[in-house]
C-alpha positions in Angstrom: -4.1 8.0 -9.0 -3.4 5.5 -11.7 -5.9 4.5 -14.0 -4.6 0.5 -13.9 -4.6 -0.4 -10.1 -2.8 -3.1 -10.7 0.2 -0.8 -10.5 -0.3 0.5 -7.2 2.2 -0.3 -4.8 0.8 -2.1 -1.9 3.9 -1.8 0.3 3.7 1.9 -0.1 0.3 2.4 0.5 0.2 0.4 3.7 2.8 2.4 5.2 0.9 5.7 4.1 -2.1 4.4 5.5 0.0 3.4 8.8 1.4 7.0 8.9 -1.3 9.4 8.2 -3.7 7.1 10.6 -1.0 7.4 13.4 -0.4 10.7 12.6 -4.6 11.2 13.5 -5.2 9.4 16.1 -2.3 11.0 17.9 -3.3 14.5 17.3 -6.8 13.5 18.7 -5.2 12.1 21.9 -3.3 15.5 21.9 -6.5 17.7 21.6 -8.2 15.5 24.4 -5.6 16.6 26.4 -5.9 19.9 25.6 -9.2 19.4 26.6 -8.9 17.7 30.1 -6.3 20.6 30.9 -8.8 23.7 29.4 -12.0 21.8 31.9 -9.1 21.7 34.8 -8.4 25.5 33.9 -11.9 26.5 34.3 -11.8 27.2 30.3 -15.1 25.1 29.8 -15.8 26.2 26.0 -11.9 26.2 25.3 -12.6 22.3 26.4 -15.4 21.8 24.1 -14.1 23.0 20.9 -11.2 21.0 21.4 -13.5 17.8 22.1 -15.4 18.9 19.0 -11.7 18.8 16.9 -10.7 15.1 18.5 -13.8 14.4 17.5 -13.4 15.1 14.2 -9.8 14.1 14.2 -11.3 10.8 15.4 -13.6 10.3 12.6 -11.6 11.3 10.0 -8.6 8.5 11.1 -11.4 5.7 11.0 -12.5 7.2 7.4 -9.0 7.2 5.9 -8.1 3.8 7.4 -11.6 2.5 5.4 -10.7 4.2 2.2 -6.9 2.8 2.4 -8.3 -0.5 2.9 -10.7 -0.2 -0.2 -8.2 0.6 -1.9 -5.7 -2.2 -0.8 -8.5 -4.4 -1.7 -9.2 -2.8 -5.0 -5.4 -2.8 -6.3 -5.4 -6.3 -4.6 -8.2 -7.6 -7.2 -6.5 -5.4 -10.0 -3.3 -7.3 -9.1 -5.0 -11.1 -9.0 -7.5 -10.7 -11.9 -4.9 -9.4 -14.8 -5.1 -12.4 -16.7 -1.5 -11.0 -18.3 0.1 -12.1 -15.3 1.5 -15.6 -14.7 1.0 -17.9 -11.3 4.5 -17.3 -10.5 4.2 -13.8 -10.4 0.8 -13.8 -8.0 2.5 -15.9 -5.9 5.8 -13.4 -5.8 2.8 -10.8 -4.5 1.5 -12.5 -1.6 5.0 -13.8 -0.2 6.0 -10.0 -0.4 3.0 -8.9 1.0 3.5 -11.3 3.9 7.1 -10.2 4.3 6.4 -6.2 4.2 3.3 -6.9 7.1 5.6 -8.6 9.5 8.2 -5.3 9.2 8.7 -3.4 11.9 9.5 0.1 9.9 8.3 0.5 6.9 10.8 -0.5 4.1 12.3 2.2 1.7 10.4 0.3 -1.4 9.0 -3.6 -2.2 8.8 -4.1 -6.1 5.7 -6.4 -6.1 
């Protein structure tokens, strides 16, 4: 991870947050399905285990999603407090910002 957060790029890391988060919460869904099926099948500790992982699975998408966002918020500050930086250019930021949260699918790359 950089040393200067101010050179993190916030386009990227809110798609990789948007991804891997995704990526969780649907193998969770997934393993509570598993889950449902095993109890239907009679496998009663097949079904627990799996509740056990979706559990987990659960946890860990809420964990990553907070640690993104600190770090969002930490390259955010990086980005507004560099006092080597002119108006123009934190103004620049936020309009990209605005434009890469209103995308549908993520875009290749924002130079903020």
């Amino acid at each position: 991870m950089p040393t200067d957060l101010s050179t993190i790029d916030l386009a990227t890391l809110n798609a990789a947050q948007g991804v891997i988060v995704t990526a969780l919460r649907n193998q969770c869904c997934q393993w509570e399905q598993d889950s449902a099926d095993a109890i239907a099948d009679g496998h009663l500790s097949n079904a627990v285990m799996l509740e056990h992982w979706a559990f987990a699975a659960d946890l860990l998408s809420a964990t990553v999603s907070t640690e993104f966002s600190a770090l969002f918020g930490k390259a955010m500050n990086a980005r507004l407090n560099s006092s080597t930086r002119s108006v123009s250019d934190h103004l620049l930021d936020a309009m990209a910002l605005e434009v890469a949260a209103q995308q549908s699918e993520p875009l290749d790359r924002i130079s903020v």
